[in-house]
VOBA-1610 file (N, C-alpha, C; in pm, whole numbers, padded with zeros to 5 digits, always signed):
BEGIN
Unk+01018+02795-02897Unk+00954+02792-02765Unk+01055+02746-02661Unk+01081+02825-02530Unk+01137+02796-02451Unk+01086+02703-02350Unk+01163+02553-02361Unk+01086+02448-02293Unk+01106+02462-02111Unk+01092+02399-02016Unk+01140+02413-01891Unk+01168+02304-01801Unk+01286+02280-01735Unk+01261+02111-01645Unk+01335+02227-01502Unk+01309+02139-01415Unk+01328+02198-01257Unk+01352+02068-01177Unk+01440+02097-01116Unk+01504+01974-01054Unk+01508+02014-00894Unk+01399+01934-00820Unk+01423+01972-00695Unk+01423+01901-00584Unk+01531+01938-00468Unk+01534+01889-00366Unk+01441+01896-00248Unk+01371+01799-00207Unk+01275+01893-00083Unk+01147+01791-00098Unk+01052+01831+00011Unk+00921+01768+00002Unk+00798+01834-00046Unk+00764+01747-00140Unk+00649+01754-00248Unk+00557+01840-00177Unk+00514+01836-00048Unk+00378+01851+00003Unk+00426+02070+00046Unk+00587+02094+00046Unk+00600+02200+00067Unk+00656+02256-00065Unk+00707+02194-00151Unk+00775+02245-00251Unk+00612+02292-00347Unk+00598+02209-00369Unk+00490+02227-00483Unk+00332+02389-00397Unk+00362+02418-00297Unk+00300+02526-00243Unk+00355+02650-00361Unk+00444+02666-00377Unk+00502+02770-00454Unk+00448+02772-00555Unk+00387+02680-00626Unk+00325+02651-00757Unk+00228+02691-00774Unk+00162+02769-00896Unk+00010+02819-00866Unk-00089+02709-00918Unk-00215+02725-00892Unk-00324+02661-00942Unk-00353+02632-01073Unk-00388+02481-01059Unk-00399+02415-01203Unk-00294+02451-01305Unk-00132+02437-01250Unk-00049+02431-01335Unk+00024+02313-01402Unk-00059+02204-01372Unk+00002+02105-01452Unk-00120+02063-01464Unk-00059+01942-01635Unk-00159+01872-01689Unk-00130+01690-01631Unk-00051+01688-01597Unk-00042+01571-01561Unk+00087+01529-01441Unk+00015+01460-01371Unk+00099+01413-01233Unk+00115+01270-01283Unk+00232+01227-01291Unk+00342+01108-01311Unk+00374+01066-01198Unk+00392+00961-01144Unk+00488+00925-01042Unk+00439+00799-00992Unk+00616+00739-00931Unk+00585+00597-00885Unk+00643+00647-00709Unk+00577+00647-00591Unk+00575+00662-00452Unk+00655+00531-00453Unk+00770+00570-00322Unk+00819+00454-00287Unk+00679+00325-00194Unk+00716+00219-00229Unk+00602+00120-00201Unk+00603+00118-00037Unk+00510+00041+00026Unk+00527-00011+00194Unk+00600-00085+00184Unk+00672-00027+00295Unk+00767-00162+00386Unk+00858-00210+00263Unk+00888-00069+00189Unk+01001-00146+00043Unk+01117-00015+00061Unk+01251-00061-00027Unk+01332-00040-00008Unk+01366+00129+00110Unk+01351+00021+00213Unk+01430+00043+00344Unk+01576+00140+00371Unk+01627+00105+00289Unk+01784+00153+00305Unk+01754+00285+00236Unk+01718+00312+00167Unk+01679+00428+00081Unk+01587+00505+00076Unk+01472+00467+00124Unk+01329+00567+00182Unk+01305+00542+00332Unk+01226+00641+00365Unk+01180+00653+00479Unk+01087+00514+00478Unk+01086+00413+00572Unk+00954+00285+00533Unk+00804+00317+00581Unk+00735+00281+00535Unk+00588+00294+00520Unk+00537+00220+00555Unk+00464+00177+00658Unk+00370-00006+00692Unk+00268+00049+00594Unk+00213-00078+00543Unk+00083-00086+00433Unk-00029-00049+00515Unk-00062-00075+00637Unk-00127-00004+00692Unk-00151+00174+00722Unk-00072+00241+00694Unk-00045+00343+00698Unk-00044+00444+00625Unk-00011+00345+00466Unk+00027+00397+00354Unk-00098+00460+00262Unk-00200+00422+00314Unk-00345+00528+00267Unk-00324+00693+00316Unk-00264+00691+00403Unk-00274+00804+00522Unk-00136+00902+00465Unk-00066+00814+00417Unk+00092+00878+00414Unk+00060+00931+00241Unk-00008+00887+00175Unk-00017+00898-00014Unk-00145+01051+00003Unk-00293+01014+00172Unk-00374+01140+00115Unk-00273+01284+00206Unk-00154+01245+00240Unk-00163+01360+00258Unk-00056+01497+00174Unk-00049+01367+00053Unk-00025+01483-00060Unk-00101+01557-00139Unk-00259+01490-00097Unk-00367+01489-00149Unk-00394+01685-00212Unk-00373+01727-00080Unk-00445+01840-00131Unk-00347+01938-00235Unk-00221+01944-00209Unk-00138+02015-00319Unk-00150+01969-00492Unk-00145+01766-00506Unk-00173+01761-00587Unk-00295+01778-00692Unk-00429+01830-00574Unk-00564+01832-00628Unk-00557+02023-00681Unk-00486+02060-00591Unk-00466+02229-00637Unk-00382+02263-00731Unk-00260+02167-00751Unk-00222+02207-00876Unk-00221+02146-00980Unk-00307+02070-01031Unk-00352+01975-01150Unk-00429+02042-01194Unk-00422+02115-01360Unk-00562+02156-01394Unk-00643+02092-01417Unk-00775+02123-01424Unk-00906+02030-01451Unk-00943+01969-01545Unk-00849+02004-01634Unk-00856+01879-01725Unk-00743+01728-01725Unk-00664+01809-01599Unk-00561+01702-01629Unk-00572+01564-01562Unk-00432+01467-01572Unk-00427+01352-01533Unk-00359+01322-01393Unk-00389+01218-01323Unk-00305+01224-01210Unk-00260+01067-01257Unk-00143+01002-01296Unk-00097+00857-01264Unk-00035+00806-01175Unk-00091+00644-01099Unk-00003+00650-00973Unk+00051+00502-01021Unk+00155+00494-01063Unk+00253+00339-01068Unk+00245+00310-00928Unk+00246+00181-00881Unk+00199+00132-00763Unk+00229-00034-00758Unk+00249-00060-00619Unk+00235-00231-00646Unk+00238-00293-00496Unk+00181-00414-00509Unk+00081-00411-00389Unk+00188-00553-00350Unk+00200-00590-00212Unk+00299-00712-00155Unk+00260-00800-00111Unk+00349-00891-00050Unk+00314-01020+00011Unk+00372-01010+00174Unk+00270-01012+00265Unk+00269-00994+00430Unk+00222-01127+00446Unk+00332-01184+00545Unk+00271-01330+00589Unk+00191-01432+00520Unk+00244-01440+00381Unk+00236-01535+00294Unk+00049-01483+00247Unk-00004-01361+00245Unk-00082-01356+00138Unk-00079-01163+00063Unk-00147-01152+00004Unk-00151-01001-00085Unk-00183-00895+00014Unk-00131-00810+00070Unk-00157-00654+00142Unk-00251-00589+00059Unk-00332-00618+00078Unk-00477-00454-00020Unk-00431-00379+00022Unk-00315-00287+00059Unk-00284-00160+00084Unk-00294-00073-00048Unk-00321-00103-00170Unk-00337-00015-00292Unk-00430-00015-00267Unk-00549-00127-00281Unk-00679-00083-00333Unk-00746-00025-00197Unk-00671+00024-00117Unk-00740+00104+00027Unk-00662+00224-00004Unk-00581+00242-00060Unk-00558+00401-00105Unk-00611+00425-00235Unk-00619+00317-00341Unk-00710+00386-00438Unk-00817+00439-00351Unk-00904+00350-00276Unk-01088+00409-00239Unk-01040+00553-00157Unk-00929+00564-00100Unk-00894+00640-00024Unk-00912+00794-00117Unk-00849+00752-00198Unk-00850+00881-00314Unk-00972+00901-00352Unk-01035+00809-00394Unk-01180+00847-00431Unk-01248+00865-00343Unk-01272+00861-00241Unk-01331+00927-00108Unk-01264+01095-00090Unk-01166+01137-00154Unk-01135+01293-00160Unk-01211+01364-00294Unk-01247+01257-00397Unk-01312+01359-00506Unk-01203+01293-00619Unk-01079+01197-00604Unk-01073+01167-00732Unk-01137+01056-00842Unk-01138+01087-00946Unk-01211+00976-00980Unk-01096+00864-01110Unk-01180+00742-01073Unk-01056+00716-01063Unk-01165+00615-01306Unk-01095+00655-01365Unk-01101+00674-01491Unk-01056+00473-01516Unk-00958+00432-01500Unk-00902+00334-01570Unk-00816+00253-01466Unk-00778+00135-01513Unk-00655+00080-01435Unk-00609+00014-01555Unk-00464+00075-01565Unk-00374+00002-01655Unk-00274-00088-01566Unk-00223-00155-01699Unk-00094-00262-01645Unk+00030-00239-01671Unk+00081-00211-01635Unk+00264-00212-01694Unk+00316-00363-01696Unk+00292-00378-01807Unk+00348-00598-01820Unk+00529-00546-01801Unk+00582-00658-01774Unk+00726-00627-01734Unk+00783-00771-01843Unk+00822-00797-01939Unk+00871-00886-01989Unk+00974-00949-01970Unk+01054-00878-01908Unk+01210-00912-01806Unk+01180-00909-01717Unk+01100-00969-01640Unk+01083-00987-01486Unk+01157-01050-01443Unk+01220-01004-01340Unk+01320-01124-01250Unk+01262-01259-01215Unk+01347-01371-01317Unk+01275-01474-01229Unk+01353-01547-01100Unk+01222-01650-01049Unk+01219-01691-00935Unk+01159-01783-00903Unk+01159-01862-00775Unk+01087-01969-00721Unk+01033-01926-00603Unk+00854-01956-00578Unk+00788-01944-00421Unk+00697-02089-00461Unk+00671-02106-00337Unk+00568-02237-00293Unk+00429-02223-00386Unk+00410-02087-00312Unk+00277-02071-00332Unk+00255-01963-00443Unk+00311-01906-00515Unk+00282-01820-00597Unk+00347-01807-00754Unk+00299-01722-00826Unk+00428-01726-00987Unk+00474-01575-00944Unk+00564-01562-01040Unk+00623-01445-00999Unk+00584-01316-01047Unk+00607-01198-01019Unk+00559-01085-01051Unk+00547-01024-01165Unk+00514-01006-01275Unk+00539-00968-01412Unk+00474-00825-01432Unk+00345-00826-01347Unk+00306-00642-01398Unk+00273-00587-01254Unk+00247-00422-01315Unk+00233-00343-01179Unk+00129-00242-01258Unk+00044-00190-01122Unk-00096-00123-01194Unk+00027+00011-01196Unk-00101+00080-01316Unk-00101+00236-01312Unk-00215+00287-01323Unk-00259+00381-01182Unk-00425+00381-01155Unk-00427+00558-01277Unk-00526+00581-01324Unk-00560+00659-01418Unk-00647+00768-01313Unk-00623+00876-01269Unk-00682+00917-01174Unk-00730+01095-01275Unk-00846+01145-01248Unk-00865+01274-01303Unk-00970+01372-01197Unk-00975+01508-01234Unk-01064+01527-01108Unk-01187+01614-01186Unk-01207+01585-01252Unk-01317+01576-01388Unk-01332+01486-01519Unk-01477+01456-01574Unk-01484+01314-01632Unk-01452+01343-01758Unk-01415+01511-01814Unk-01392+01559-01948Unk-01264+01626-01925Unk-01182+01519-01946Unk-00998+01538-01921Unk-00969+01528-02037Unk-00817+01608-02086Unk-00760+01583-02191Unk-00719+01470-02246Unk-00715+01383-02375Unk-00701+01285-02396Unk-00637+01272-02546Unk-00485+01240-02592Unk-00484+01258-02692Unk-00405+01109-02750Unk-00542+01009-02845Unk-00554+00908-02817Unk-00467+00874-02929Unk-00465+00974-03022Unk-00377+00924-03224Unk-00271+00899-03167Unk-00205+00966-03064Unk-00038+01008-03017Unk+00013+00828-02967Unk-00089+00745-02949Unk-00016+00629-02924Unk-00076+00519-03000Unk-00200+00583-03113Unk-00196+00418-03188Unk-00107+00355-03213Unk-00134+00222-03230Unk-00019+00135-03308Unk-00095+00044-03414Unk+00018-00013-03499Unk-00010-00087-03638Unk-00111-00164-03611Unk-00205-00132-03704Unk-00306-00234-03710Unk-00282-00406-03648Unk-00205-00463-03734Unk-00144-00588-03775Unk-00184-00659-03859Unk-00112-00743-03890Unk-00119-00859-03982Unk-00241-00909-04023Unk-00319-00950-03894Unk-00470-01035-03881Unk-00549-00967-03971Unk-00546-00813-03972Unk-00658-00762-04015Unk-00674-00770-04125Unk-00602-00794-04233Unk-00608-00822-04359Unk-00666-00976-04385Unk-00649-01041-04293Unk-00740-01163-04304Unk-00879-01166-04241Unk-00886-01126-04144Unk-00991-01106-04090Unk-01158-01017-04148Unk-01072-00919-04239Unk-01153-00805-04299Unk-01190-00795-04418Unk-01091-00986-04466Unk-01122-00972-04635Unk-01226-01059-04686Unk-01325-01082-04598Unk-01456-01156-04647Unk-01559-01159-04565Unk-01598-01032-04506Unk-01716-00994-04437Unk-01831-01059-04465Unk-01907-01098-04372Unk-02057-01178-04431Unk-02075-01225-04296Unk-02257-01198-04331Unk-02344-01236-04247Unk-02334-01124-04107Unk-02290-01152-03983Unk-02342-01066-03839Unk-02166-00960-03862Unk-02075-01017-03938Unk-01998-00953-03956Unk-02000-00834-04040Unk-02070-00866-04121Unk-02100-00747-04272Unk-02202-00621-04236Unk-02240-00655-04053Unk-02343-00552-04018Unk-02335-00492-03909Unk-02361-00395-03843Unk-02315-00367-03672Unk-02359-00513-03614Unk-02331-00529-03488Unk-02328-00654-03407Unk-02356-00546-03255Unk-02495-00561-03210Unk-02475-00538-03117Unk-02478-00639-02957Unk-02398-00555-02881Unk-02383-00664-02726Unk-02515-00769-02712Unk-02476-00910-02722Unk-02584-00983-02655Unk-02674-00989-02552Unk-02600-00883-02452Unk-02659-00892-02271Unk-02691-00793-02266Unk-02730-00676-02374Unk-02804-00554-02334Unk-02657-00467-02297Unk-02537-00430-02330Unk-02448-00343-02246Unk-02431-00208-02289Unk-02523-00235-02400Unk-02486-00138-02497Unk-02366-00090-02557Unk-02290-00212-02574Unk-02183-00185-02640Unk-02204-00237-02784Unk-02141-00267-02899Unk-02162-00309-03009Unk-02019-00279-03099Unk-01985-00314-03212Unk-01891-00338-03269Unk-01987-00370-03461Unk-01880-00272-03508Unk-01877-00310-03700Unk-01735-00287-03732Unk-01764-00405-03799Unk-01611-00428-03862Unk-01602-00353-03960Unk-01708-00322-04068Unk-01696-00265-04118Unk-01564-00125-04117Unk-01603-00044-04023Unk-01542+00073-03995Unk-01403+00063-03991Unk-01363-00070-03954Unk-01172-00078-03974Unk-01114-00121-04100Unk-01188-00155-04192Unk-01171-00157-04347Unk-01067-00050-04389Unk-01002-00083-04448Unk-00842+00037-04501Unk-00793+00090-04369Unk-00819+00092-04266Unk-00746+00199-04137Unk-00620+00117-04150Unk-00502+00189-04067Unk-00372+00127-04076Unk-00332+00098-03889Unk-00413+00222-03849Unk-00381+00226-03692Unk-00466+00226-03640Unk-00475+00119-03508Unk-00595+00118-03408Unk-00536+00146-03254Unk-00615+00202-03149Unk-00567+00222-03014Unk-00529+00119-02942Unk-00389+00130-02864Unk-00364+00044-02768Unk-00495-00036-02651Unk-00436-00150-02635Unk-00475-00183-02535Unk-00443-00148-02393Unk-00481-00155-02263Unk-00466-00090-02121Unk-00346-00158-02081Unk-00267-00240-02156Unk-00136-00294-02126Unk-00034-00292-02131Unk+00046-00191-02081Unk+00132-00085-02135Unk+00318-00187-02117Unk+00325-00280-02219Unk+00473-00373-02253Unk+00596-00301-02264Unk+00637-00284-02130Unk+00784-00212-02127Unk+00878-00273-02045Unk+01019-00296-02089Unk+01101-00399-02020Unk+01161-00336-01906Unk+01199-00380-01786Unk+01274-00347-01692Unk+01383-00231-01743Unk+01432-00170-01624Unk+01576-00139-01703Unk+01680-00217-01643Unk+01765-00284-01708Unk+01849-00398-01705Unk+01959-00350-01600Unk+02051-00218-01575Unk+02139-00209-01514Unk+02146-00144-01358Unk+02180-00096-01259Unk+02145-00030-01180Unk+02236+00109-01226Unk+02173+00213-01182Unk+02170+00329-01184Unk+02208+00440-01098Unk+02226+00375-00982Unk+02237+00442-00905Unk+02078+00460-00828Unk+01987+00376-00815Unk+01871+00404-00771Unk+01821+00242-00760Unk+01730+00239-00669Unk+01676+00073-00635Unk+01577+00013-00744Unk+01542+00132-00806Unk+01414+00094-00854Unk+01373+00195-00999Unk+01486+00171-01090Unk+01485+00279-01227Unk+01362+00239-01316Unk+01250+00316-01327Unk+01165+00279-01370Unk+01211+00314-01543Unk+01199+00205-01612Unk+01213+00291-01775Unk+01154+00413-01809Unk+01222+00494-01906Unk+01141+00625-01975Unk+01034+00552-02057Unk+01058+00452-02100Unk+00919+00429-02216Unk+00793+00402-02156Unk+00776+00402-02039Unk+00620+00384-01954Unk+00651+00527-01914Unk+00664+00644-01827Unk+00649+00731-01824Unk+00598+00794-01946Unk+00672+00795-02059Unk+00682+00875-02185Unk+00480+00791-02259Unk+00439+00680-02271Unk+00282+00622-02334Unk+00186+00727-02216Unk+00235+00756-02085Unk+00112+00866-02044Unk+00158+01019-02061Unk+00292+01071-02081Unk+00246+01209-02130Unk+00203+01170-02261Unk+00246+01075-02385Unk+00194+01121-02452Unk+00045+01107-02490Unk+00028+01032-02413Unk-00183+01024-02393Unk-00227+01134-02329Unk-00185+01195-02280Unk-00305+01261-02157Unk-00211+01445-02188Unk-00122+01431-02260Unk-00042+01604-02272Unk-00056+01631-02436Unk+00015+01725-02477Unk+00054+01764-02540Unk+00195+01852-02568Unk+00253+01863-02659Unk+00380+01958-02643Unk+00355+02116-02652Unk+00456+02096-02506Unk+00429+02258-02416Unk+00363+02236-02332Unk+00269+02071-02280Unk+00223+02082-02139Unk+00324+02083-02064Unk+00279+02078-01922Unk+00360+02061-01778Unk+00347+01912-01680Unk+00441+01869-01703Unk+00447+01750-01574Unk+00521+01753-01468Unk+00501+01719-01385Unk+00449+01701-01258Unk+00534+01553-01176Unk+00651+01521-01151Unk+00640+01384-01069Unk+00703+01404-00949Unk+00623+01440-00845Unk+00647+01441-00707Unk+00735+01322-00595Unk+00747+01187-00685Unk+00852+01120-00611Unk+00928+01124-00701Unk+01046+01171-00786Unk+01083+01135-00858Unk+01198+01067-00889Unk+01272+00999-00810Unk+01380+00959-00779Unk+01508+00974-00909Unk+01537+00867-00977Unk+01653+00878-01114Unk+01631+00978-01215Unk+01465+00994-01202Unk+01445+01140-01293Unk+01376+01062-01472Unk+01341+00952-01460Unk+01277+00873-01549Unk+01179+00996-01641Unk+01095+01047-01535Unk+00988+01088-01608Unk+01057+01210-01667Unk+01140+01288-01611Unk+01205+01410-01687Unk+01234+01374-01815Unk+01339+01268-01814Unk+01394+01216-01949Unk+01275+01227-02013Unk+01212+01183-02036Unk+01048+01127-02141Unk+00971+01284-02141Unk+00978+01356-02041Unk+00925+01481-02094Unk+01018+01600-02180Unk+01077+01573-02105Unk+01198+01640-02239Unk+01243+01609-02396Unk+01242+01509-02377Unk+01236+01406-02529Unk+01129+01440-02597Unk+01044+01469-02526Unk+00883+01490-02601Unk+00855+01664-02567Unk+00937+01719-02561Unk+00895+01842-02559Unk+00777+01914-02476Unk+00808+01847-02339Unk+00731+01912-02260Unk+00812+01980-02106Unk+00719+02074-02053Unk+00752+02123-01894Unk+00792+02040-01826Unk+00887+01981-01694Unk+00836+01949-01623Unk+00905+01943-01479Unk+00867+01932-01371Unk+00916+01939-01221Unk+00940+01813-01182Unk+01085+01821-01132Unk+01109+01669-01052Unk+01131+01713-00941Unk+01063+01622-00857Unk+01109+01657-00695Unk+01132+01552-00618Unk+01186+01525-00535Unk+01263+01409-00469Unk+01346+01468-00294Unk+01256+01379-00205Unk+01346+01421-00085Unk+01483+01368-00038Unk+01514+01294-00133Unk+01659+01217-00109Unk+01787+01296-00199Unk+01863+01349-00125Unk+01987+01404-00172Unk+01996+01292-00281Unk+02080+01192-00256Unk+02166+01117-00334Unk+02062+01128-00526Unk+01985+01074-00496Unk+01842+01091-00569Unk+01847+01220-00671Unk+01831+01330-00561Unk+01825+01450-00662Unk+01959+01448-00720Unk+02072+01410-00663Unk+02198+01461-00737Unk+02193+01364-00833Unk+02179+01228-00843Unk+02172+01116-00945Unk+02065+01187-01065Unk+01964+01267-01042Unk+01864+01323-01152Unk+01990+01434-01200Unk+02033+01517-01146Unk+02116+01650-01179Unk+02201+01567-01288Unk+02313+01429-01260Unk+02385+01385-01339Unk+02308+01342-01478Unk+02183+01257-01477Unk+02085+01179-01585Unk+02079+01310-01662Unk+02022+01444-01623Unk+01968+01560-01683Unk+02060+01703-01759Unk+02140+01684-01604Unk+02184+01824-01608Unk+02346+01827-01716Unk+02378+01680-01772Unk+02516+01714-01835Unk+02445+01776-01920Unk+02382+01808-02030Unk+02366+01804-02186Unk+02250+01931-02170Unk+02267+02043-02248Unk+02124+02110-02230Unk+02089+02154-02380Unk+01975+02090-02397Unk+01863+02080-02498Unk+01847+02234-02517Unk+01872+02210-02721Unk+01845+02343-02770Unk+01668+02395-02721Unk+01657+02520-02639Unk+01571+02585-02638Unk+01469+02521-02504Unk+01574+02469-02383Unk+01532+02419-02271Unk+01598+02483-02124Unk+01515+02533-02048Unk+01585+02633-01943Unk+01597+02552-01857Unk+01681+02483-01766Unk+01700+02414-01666Unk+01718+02493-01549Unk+01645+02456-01396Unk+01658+02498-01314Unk+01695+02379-01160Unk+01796+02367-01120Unk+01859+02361-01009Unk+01836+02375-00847Unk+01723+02355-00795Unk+01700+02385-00646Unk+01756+02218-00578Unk+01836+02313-00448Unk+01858+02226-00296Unk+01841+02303-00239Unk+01844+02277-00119Unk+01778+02337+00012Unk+01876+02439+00023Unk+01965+02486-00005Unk+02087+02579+00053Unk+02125+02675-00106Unk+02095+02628-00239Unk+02085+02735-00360Unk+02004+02742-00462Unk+02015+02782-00518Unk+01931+02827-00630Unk+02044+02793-00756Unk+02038+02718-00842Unk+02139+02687-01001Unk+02030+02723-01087Unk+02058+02823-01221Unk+01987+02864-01314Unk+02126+02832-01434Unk+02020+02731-01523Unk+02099+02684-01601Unk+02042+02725-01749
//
């Protein structure tokens, strides 16, 4: 199977017009933040930044198929010594267009830069909002169990009493739990806390998000031979992780330096049975 990555220069809201309907399964991407790195993006007041995220709104709602995922890495600041809700006014923002918004995960950061403030601890995670535009989206949940652990062999080796039987919710939630059912299993599903370390060096980019958080949502929400999708894409993170995993996918980025830093990450090495394609504003490279 001939896989595909596309590397492009230009803005998301015109580039991705060329694209037909419901051609991707999943939209990746981390938007540069408000009022954050300055020297390198156009800046955004948090006030604004509802307004500036819906108006990619409609390309990315036309070309996501209906079963797919939209993820938005995101992270919210400190204005005059308290928290900017500028996320959670573009999350409602989105869901006021029709998306719905499925989950909120965490990206824990275990190498967080540390630091000292008066009033606060320091930053360790950043959401990733789970966005879909139907409630029966693709979901492929085996692709990221992990090891049971240790506990469960203690935990599971002397069942008795409310344990030895379903247990249902005390408060009516209708939720409930039997232990029973994890008896011999080896793998159970992650938790919404997705533990991936910084990347330690600079890159040529302000803000290199690791491949191993890109790479836990294609492989939840795609399959190999889907298409992704990351409309800011700066160092080209999410390419790496779709390629590795054998999938489509489009990077687009309005910053020269940016796209050429993705061309270097991508374009030395080409993967048996992967067509690479090359757009800037002035050619066309078919690789």
């Amino acid at each position: 199977m001939l896989y595909r990555t596309e590397i492009i220069f230009g803005d998301s809201r015109e580039v991705l017009k060329k694209y037909p309907d419901s051609h991707f399964n999943l939209i990746f991407t981390s938007p540069p933040y408000a009022d954050a790195r300055r020297k390198h993006y156009d800046s955004i007041s948090p006030d604004e930044f509802p307004d500036f995220l819906l108006s990619f709104h409609e390309q990315f709602w036309r070309v996501l198929s209906e079963d797919g995922s939209f993820v938005l890495n995101i992270k919210d600041k400190v204005v005059n010594g308290r928290r900017n809700r500028y996320v959670w006014k573009t999350v409602m923002a989105l869901e006021e267009k029709g998306w719905l918004s499925i989950d909120d995960y965490l990206w824990l950061k275990p190498n967080a830069m540390p630091g000292y403030w008066r009033n606060r601890l320091r930053d360790e995670w950043e959401y990733c909002f789970h966005f879909t535009k139907d409630k029966n989206f693709a979901m492929y949940q085996d692709a990221v169990k992990k090891p049971m652990g240790d506990w469960a062999e203690k935990r599971l080796a002397n069942l008795n009493g409310k344990s030895a039987e379903r247990h249902n919710s005390e408060n009516s939630s209708g939720f409930g739990r039997d232990l029973r059912n994890w008896l011999g299993k080896e793998y159970v599903l992650p938790g919404n806390v997705v533990q991936v370390p910084l990347v330690g060096k600079n890159m040529g980019h302000p803000a290199v998000f690791p491949v191993k958080l890109p790479e836990f949502f294609i492989k939840l929400f795609t399959k190999e031979g889907d298409s992704i999708l990351d409309p800011f894409a700066g160092s080209g993170s999410t390419g790496i992780a779709a390629e590795e995993n054998l999938r489509n996918v489009v990077l687009v980025d309005n910053n020269l330096d940016y796209y050429n830093l993705m061309l270097k990450r991508l374009g030395s090495d080409n993967l048996l049975g992967r067509k690479r394609k090359f757009i800037n504003e002035n050619e066309l490279i078919t690789k």
